[in-house]
KETIRO-121653 format. One record per residue (C-alpha): x, y, z; residue in three letters. Coordinates in nm, 2 decimals. Layout:
! KETIRO-121653
<r <X, Y, Z>, Ala>;
...
This chain:
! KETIRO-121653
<r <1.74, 1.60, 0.87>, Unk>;
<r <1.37, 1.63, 0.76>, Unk>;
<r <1.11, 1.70, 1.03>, Unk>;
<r <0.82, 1.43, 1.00>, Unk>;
<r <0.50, 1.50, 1.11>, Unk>;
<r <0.23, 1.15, 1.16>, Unk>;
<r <-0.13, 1.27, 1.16>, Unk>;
<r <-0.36, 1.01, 1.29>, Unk>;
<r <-0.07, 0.83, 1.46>, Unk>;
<r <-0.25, 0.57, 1.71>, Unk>;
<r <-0.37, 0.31, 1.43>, Unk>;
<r <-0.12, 0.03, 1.29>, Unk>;
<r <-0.04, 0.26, 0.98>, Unk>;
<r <0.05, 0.51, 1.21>, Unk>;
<r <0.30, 0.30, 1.45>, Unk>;
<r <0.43, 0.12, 1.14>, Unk>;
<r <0.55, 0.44, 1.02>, Unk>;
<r <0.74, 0.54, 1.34>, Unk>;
<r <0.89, 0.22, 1.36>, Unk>;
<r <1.05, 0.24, 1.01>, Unk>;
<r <1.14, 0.63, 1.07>, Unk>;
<r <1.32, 0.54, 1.37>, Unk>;
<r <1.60, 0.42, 1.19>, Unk>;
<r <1.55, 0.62, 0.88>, Unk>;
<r <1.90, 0.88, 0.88>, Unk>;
<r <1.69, 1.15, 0.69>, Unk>;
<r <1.41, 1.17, 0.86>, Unk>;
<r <1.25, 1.25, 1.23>, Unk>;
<r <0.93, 1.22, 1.40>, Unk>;
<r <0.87, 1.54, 1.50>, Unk>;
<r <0.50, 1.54, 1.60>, Unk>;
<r <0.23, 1.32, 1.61>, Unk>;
<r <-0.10, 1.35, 1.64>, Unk>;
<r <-0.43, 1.13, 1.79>, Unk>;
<r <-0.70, 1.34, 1.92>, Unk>;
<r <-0.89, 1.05, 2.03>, Unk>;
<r <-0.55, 1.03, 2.29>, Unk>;
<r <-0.41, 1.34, 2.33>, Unk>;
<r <-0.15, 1.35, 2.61>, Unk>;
<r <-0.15, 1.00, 2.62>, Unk>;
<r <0.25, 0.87, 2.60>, Unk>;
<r <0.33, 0.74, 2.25>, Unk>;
<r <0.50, 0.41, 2.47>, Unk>;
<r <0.16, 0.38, 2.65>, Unk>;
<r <-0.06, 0.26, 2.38>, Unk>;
<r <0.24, 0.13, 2.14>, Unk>;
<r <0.51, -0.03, 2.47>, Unk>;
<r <0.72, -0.20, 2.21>, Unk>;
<r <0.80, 0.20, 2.15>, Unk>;
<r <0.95, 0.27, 2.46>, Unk>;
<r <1.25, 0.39, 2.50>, Unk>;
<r <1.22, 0.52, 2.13>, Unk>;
<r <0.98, 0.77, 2.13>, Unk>;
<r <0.90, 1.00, 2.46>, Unk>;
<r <0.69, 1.23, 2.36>, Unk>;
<r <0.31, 1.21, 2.37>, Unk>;
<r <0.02, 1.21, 2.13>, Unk>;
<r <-0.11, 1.56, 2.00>, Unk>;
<r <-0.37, 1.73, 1.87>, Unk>;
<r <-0.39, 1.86, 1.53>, Unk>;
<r <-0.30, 2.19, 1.47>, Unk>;
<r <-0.24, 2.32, 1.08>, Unk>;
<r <-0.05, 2.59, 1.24>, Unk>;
<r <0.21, 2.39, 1.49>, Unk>;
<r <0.22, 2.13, 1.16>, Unk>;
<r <0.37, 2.44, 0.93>, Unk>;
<r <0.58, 2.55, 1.21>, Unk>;
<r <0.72, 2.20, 1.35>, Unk>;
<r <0.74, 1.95, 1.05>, Unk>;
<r <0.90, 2.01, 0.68>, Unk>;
<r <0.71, 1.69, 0.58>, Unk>;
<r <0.40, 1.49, 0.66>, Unk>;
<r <0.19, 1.12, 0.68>, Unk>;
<r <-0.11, 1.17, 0.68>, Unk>;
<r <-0.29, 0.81, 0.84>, Unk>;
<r <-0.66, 0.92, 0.88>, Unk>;
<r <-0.97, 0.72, 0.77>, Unk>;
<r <-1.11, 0.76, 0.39>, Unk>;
<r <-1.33, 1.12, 0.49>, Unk>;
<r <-1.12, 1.22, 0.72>, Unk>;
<r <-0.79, 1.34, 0.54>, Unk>;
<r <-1.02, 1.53, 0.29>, Unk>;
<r <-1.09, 1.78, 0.58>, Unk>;
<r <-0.66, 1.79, 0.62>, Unk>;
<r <-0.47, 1.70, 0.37>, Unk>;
<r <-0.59, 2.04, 0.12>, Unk>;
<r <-0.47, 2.28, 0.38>, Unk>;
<r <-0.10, 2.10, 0.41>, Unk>;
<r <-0.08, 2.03, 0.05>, Unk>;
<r <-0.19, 2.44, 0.02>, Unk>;
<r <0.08, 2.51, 0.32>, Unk>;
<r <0.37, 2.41, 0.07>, Unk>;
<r <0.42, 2.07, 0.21>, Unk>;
<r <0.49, 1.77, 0.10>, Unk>;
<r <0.22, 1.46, 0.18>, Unk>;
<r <0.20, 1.12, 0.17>, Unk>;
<r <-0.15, 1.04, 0.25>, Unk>;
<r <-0.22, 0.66, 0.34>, Unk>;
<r <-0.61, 0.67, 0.35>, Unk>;
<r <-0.82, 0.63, 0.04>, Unk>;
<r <-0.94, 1.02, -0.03>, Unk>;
<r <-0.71, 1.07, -0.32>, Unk>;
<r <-0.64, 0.74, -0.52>, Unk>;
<r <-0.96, 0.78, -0.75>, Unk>;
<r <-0.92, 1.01, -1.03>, Unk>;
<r <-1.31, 1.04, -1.02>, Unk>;
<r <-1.51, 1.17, -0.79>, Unk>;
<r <-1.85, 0.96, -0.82>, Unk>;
<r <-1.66, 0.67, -0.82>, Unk>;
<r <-1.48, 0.77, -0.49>, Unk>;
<r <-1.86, 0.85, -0.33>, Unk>;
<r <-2.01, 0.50, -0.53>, Unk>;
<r <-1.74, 0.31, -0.31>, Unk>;
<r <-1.72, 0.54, -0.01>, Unk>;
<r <-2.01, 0.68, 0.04>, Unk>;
<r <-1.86, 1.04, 0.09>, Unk>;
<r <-1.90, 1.31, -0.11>, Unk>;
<r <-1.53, 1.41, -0.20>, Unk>;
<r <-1.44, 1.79, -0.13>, Unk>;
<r <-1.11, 1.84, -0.23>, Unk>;
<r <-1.18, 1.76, -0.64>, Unk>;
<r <-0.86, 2.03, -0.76>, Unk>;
<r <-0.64, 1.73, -0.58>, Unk>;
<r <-0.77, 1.45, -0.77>, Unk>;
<r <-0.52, 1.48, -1.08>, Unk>;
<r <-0.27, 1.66, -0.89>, Unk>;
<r <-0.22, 1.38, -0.60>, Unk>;
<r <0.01, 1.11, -0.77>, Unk>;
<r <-0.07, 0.73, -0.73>, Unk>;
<r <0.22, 0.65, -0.51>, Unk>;
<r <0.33, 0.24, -0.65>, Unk>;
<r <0.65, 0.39, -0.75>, Unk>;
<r <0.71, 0.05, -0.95>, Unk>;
<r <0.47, 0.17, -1.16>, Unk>;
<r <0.43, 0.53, -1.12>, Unk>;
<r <0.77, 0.64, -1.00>, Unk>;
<r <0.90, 0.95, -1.22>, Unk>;
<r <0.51, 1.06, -1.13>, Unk>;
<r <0.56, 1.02, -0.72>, Unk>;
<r <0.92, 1.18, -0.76>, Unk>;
<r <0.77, 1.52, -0.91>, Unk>;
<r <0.44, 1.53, -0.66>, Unk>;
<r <0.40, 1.76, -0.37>, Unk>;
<r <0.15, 1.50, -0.24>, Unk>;
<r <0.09, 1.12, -0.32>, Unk>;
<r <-0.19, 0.91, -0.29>, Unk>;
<r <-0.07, 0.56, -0.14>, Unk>;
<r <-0.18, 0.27, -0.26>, Unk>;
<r <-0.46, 0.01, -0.09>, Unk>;
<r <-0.23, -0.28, 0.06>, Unk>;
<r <-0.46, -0.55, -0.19>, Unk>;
<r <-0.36, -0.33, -0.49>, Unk>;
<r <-0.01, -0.33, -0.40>, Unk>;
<r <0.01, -0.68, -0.42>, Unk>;
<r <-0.23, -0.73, -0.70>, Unk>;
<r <-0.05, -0.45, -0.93>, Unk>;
<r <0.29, -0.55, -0.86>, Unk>;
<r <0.24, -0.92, -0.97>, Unk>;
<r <0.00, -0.80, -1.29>, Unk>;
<r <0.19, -0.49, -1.45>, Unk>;
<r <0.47, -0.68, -1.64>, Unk>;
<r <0.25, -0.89, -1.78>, Unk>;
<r <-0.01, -0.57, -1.88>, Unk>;
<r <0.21, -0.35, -2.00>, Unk>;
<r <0.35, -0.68, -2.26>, Unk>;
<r <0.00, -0.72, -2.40>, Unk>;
<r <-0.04, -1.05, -2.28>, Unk>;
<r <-0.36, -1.02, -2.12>, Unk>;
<r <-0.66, -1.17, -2.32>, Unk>;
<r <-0.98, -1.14, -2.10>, Unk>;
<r <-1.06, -1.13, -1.71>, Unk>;
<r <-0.79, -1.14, -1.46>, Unk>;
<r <-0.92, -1.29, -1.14>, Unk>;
<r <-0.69, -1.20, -0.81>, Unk>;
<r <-0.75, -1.43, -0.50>, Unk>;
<r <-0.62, -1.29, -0.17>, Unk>;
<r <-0.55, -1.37, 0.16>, Unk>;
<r <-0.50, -1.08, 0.42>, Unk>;
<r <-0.39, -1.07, 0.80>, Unk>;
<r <-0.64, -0.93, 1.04>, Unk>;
<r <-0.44, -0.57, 1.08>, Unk>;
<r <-0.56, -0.52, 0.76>, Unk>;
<r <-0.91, -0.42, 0.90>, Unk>;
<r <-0.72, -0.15, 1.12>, Unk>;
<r <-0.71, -0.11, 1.51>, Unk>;
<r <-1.08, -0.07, 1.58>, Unk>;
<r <-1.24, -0.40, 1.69>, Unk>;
<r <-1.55, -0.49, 1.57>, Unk>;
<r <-1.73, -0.83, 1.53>, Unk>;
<r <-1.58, -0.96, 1.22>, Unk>;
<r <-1.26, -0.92, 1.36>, Unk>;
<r <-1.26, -0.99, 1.68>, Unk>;
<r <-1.07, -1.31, 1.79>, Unk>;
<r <-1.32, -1.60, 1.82>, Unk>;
<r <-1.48, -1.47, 1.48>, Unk>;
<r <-1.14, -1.49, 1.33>, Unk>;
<r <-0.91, -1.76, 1.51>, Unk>;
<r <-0.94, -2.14, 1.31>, Unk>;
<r <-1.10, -1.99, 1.00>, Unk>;
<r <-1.11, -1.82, 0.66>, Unk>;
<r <-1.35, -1.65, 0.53>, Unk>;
<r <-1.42, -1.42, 0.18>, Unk>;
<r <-1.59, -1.08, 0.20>, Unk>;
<r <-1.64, -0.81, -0.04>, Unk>;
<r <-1.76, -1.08, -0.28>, Unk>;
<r <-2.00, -0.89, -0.46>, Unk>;
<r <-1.72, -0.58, -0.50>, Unk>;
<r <-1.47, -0.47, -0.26>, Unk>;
<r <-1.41, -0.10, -0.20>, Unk>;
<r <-0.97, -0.19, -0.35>, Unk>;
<r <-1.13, -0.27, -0.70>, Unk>;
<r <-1.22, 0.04, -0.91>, Unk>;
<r <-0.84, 0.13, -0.79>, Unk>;
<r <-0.70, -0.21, -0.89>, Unk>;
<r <-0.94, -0.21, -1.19>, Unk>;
<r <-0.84, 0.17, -1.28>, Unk>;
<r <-0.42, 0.10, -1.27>, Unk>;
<r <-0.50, -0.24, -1.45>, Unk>;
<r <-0.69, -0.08, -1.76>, Unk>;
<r <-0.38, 0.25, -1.75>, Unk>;
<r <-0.15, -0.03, -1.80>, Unk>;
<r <-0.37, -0.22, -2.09>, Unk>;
<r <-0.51, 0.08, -2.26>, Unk>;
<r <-0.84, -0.03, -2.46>, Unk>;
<r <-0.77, -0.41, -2.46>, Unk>;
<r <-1.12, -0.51, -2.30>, Unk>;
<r <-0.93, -0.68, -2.01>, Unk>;
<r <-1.12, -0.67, -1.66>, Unk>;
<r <-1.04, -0.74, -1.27>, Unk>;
<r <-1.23, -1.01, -1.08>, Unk>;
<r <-1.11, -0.97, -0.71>, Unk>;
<r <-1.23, -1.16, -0.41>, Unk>;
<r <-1.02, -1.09, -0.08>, Unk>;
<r <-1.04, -1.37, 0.23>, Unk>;
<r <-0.98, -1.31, 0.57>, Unk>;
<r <-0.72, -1.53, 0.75>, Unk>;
<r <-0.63, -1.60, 1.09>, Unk>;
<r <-0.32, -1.44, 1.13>, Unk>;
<r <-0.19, -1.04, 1.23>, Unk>;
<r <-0.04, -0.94, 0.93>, Unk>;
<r <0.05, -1.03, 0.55>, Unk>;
<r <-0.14, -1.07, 0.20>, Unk>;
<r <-0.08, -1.37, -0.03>, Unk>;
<r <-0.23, -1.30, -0.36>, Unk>;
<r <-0.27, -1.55, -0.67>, Unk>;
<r <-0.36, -1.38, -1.00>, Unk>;
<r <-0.49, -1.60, -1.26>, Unk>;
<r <-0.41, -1.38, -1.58>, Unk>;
<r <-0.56, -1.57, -1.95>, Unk>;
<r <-0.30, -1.50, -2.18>, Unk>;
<r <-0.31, -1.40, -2.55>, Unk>;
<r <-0.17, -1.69, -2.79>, Unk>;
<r <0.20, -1.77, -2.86>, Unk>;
<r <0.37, -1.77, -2.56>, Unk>;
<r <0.55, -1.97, -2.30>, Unk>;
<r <0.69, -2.00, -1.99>, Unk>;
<r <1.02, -1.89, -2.09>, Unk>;
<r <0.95, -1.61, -2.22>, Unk>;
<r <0.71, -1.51, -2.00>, Unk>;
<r <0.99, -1.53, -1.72>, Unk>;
<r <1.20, -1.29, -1.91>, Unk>;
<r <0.99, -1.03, -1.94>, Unk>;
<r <0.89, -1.07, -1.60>, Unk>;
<r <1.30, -1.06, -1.49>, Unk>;
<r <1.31, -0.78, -1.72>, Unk>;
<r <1.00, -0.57, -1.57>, Unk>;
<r <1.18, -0.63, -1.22>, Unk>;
<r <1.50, -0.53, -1.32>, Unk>;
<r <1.68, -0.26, -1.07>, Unk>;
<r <1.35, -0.33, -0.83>, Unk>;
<r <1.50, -0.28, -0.48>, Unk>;
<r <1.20, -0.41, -0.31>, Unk>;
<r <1.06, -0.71, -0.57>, Unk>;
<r <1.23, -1.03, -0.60>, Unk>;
<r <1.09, -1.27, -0.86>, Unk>;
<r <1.20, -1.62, -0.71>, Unk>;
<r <1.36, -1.89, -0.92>, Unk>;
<r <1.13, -2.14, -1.09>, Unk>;
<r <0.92, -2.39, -0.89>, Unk>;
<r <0.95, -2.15, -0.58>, Unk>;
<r <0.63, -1.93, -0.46>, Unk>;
<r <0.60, -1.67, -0.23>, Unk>;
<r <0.50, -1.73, 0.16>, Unk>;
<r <0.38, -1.44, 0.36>, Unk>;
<r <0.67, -1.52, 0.68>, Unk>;
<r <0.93, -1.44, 0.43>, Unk>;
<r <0.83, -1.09, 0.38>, Unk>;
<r <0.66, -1.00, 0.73>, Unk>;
<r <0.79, -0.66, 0.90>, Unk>;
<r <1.01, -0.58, 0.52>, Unk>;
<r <0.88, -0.36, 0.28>, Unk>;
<r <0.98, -0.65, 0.01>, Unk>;
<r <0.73, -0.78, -0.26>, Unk>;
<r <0.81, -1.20, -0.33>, Unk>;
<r <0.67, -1.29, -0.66>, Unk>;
<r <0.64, -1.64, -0.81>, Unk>;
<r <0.55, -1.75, -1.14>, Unk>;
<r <0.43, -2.04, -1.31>, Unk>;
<r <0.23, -2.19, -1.64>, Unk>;
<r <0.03, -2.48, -1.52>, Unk>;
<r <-0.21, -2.71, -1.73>, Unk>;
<r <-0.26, -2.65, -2.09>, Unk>;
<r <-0.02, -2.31, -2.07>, Unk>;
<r <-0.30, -2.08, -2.16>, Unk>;
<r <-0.32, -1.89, -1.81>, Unk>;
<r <-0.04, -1.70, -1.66>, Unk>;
<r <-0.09, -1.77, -1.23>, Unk>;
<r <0.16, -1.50, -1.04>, Unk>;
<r <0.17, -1.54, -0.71>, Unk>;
<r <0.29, -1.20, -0.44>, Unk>;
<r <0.33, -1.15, -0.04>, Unk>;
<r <0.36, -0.86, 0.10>, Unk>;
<r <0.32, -0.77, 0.44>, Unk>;
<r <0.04, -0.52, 0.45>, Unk>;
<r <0.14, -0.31, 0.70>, Unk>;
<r <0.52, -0.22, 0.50>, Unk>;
<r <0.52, -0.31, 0.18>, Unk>;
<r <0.10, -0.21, 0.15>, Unk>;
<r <0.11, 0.10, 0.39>, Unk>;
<r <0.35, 0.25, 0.59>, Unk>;
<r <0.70, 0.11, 0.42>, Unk>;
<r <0.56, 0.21, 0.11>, Unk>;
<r <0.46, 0.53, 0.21>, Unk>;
<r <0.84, 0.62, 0.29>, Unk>;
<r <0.92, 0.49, 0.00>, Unk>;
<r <0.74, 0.75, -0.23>, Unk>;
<r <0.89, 0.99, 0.02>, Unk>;
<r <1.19, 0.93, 0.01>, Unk>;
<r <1.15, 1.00, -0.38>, Unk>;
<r <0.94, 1.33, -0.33>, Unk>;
<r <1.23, 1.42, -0.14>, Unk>;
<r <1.51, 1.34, -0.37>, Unk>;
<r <1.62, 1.08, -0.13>, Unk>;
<r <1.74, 0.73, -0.23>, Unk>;
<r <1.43, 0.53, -0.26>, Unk>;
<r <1.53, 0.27, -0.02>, Unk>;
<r <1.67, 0.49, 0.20>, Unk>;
<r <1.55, 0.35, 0.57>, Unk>;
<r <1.39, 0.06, 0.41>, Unk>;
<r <1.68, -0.19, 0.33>, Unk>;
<r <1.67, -0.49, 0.49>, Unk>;
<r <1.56, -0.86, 0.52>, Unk>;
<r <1.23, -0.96, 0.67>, Unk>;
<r <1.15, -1.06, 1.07>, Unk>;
<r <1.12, -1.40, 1.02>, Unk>;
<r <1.45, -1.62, 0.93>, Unk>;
């Protein structure tokens, strides 16, 4: 049994995580820590908890971290797990960080987007990119992994088969929906509930902070084909769950057919993407609370441009679900292992 540690435990990322591990038979939750509510009951601030976890929220300690935990989640803001995460990774153990510090290979870009100078450059090609369906022999050899953004998740999973085929000719635009819990646990105006309730709205139009890591995994999987990413995300009233469509302009020659079977090929052996049958298309109910990816295909109009529909629910699938998934590979521990299973909704 594998000691977890959860640092920055009180946000949605954080309880998402000791919901899964609860039922995980590998792994524990040993310690976890909130400064902001240090001594405060776990069940206090998260009741659907109780009875599950007893203990209360700690502070961090490097030292208690080495001593109590063999593993560790790190679920801090972008800034904040560079002041951490160098001193476990340096400690010998093995990290899953689920904030934005190490998914950016460069360091300009990551203070362009950020705004934060990044201090921790010697992890930048040694912290994996942790989207195991496309990175997975990586993730597997790593002491630490960079999790993906929840909007990359989605946006990746439904481009890469169709990438790494060489059918992209030109700029892929990815239209997204996201649930509230996407903006995290801290309220502010944009997200509080008469701003939100009865309404959608885009932000991020002009660039959101998810492309240069969309953009950067798109052009690894494309090489030097002069394919772009145009990505506008939407807020929509509802707690959790992202529905992306991906309009991808195709190179000449093909058709739906054959598109399907790369994309059935590309999927194969995927424990946690299901490619639905023809004329179906993913809804965000159908995956809430799994750490499942539903994709849906289709060739409308003249059959020049591919549209590829995903749902995820943020939360698993685009944070803390996934998260255990690349553990469970660093730790040479079926990848599905605590993850199996269908979604809340019927």
């Amino acid at each position: 049994m594998l000691n977890v540690g959860v640092i920055g435990a009180s946000g949605y990322t954080g309880v998402e995580l000791m919901r899964i591990l609860w039922g995980h038979p590998e792994m524990r939750v040993e310690l976890t820590t909130a400064n902001q509510y240090v001594g405060e009951p776990v069940s206090r601030l998260y009741p659907s908890l109780a009875g599950f976890y007893q203990g209360a929220y700690e502070t961090f300690d490097l030292g208690v971290i080495i001593e109590r935990c063999d593993i560790v989640f790190s679920c801090l803001p972008h800034g904040e797990s560079l002041k951490v995460v160098p001193e476990l990774v340096d400690s010998g153990m093995k990290v899953v960080d689920l904030s934005a510090d190490f998914r950016l290979k460069d360091a300009g870009e990551y203070q362009s987007w950020y705004g934060v100078v990044h201090t921790a450059t010697e992890l930048l090609e040694k912290a994996a990119y942790g989207l195991p369906e496309i990175n997975r022999e990586a993730v597997a050899a790593a002491g630490m992994t960079a999790n993906p953004g929840c909007f990359p998740t989605g946006a990746l999973i439904g481009m890469f088969p169709a990438a790494a085929a060489g059918l992209v000719d030109g700029t892929v635009i990815v239209d997204s929906k996201s649930g509230v819990s996407g903006a995290g646990r801290k309220l502010t105006l944009a997200t509080h509930f008469p701003q939100t309730a009865d309404s959608i709205e885009p932000y991020g139009v002009m660039g959101h902070r998810h492309l240069p890591e969309i953009r950067s995994q798109f052009r690894r999987l494309v090489g030097d084909a002069g394919a772009d990413i145009l990505f506008i995300p939407h807020l929509v009233p509802m707690n959790r769950g992202i529905l992306s469509t991906i309009y991808i302009p195709l190179t000449e020659g093909h058709d739906y057919a054959k598109i399907r079977g790369i994309y059935e090929q590309a999927y194969e052996g995927e424990p946690f993407i299901h490619l639905l049958p023809s004329g179906s298309y993913p809804v965000t109910k159908a995956v809430q609370g799994s750490n499942n990816c539903h994709v849906g295909i289709a060739m409308p109009g003249c059959g020049k441009t591919l549209v590829v529909i995903t749902a995820i629910d943020n939360l698993v699938k685009g944070a803390s679900g996934e998260a255990v998934q690349n553990m469970n590979l660093m730790c040479g521990l079926p990848e599905e292992m605590g993850l199996a299973g269908p979604a809340l909704f019927p």
